[in-house]
N, C-alpha and C positions, 0 to 999 in steps of 0.2 A: 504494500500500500504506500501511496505517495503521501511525504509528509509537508508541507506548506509552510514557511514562516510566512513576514509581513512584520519590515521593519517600521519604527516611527508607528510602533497600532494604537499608541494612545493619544495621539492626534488625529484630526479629524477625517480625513482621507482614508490611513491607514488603520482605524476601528471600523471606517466601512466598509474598509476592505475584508476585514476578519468576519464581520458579520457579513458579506456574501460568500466568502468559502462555507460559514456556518449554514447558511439557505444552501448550496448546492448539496448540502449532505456530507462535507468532506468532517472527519473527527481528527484527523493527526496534523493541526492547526496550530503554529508556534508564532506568539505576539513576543518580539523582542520592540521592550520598551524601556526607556530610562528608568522611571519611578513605575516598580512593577505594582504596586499600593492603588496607582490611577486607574488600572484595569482587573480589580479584584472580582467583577463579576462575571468579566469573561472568562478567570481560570472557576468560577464555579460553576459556569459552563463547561468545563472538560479541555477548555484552550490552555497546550500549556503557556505559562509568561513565562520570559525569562531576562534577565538584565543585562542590557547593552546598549553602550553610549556611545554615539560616530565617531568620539574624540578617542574613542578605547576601542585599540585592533583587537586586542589579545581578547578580553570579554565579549567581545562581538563574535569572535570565533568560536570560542567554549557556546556563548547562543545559538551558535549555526550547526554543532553538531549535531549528526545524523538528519539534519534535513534535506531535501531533494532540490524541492525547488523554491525562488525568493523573490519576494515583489519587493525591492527597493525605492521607498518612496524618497521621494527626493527630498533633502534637508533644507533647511531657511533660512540658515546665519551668512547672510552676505562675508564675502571674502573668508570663510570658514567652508562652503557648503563641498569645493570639489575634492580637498582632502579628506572631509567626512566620507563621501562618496569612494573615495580609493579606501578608505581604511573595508567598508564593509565589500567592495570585492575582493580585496586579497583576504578578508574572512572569510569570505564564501567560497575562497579558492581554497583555503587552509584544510579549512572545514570538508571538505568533499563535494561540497553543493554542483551538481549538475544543471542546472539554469537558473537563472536570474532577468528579472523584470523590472524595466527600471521608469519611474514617472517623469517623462520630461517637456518637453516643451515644445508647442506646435510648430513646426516646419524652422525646426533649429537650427537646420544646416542653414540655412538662407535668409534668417530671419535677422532685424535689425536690433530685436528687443535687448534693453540693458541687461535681461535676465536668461539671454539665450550664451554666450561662452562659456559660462559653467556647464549646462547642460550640452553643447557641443564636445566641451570636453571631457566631458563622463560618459560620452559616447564612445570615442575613443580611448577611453579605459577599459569602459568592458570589450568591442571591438580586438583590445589587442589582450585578453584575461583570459583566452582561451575556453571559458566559457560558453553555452548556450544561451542566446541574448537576444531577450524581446525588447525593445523599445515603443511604451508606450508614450506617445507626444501627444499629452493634454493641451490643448486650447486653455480660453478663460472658465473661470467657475462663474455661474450664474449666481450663486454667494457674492462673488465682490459687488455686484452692483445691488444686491436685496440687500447686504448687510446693512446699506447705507439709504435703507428705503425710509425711516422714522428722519432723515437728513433731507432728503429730499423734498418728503411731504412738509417740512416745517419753515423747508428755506422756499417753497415753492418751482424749483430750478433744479437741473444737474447743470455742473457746471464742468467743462472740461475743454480741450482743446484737440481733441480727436477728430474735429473737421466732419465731415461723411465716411471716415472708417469704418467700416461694419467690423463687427464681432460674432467669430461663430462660437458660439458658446455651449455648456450643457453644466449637469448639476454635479457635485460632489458624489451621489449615489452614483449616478451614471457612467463616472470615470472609476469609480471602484467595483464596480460590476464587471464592465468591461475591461479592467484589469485582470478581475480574477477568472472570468471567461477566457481571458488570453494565457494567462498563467496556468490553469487545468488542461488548455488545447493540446493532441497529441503532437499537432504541426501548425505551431500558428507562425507566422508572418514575423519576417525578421523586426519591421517597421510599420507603427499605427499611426497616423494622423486622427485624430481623433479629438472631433466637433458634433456640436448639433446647429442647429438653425442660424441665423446670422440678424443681427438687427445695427445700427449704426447710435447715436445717444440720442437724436432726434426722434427715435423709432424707442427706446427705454421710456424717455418722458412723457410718450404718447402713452404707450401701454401702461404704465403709473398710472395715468389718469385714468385712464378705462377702466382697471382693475378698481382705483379706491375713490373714484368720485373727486378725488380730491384737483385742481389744474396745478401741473407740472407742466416746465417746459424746459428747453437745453439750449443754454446760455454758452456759446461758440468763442472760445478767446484765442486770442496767438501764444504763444509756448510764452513771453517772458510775462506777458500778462496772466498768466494762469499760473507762473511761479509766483509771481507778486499777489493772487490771492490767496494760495496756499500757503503764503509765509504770513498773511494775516492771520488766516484759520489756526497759526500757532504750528504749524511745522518747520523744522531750520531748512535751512537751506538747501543742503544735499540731499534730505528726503523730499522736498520741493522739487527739483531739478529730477530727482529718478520718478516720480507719480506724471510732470512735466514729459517725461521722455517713455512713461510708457502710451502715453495717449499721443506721442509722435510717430511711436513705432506702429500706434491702432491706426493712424493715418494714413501710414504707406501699406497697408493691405497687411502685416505681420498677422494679427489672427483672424485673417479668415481665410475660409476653404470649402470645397464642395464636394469633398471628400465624403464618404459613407461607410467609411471604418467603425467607427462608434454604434451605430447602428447596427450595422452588420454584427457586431460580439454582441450586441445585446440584444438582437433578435425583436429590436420594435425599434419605434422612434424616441430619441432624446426628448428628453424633458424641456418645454417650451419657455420661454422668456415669460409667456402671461401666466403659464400653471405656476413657478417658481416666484412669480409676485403674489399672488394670491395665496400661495402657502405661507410666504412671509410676513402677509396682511394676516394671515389667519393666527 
């Protein structure tokens, strides 16, 4: 029987991922997570947990043993994430691990986003790990713009500088399904692009309103003008300039795609821009 970890499972992504191995019926389910305390009800689930930190190879390894195969979610400490990234493939190489899944970013090879050389480069990690290697390239989470839906209704506006960039986006469950859809496959695809539907911020604000009654609209600024509001809103500078440069990157087409990878692992359609407002309304 094949056994599964599913690094990072106490964060958001990667719990969802362990809860859909747990829906496919899989039991030999390993959550390596920092604070194994944060995931106590999934080992009384029958999951085992077990303790390992990106910054720790050696712990990561003792994690990884006897498992088969690993979904590596990808880390989120800027200028920390691609060393994390190499500690848990050479664990995974240590360990025995026979394949590895790893979450990265829509059309990375080509893409402008401030967030895509890490992820380029963790491709070519695993690439040369000798490894079997799925790469899964999530698009946007439909989360970053709900999170901010109680921001919107109150300021009346989104506010951003993405121009008519569309975004193809889908939901958090949606990329962890079709993660672990890809990860159980007996031959899945060396490379996923993987989106749902596309809407631009013009097309967010509209739907905002649809969904809650309330009028939204998407207030259009230029890159230094939109740093200059975000440095009001009380962000420094350099977190200004990268939220600034990822709605430059949404301008030049970086996430979107008309790709039907996502769909295809999940055997329906992604979850829509209005269903994910209305769940957040709710």
């Amino acid at each position: 029987m094949t056994t599964y970890a599913v690094t990072a499972a106490s964060g958001q992504l990667g719990r969802l991922a362990v809860e859909a191995l747990l829906a496919r019926g899989e039991r030999d389910v390993v959550a390596v997570v920092r604070t194994p305390a944060k995931v106590a009800d999934l080992a009384e689930r029958g999951v085992q947990v077990r303790a390992g930190d990106y910054d720790d190879r050696a712990a990561l390894t003792a994690a990884l043993r006897g498992v088969d195969r690993v979904l590596l979610v990808s880390g989120d400490t800027p200028g920390a994430r691609l060393a994390q990234h190499a500690n848990v493939v050479e664990a995974a190489k240590a360990a025995g691990v026979s394949r590895i899944a790893y979450t990265g970013l829509l059309r990375a090879d080509v893409s402008g986003s401030p967030l895509a050389p890490d992820h380029v480069a963790t491709e070519e990690l695993l690439a040369a790990s000798g490894l079997e290697v799925t790469v899964l390239r999530n698009s946007w989470y439909l989360e970053n713009q709900t999170a901010q839906l109680d921001r919107y209704l109150a300021a009346g506006e989104v506010v951003g500088s993405a121009h008519d960039g569309r975004i193809s986006a889908a939901s958090r469950a949606d990329y962890a399904e079709a993660a672990v859809a890809a990860l159980t496959a007996e031959a899945p695809e060396p490379v996923y692009e993987l989106a749902g539907g596309s809407f631009d911020l013009a097309e967010l604000a509209a739907t905002v309103t649809e969904v809650t009654g309330t009028p939204v609209t998407y207030r259009d600024l230029g890159t230094e003008e939109h740093v200059a509001v975000l440095r009001e809103a009380g962000l420094d500078e350099g977190t200004a300039r990268f939220v600034a440069a990822l709605d430059a990157s949404t301008a030049a087409g970086d996430l979107l795609t008309d790709r039907d990878d996502l769909a295809r692992l999940l055997g329906r359609p992604a979850t829509t821009l209005a269903e994910a407002v209305r769940a957040a309304r709710a």
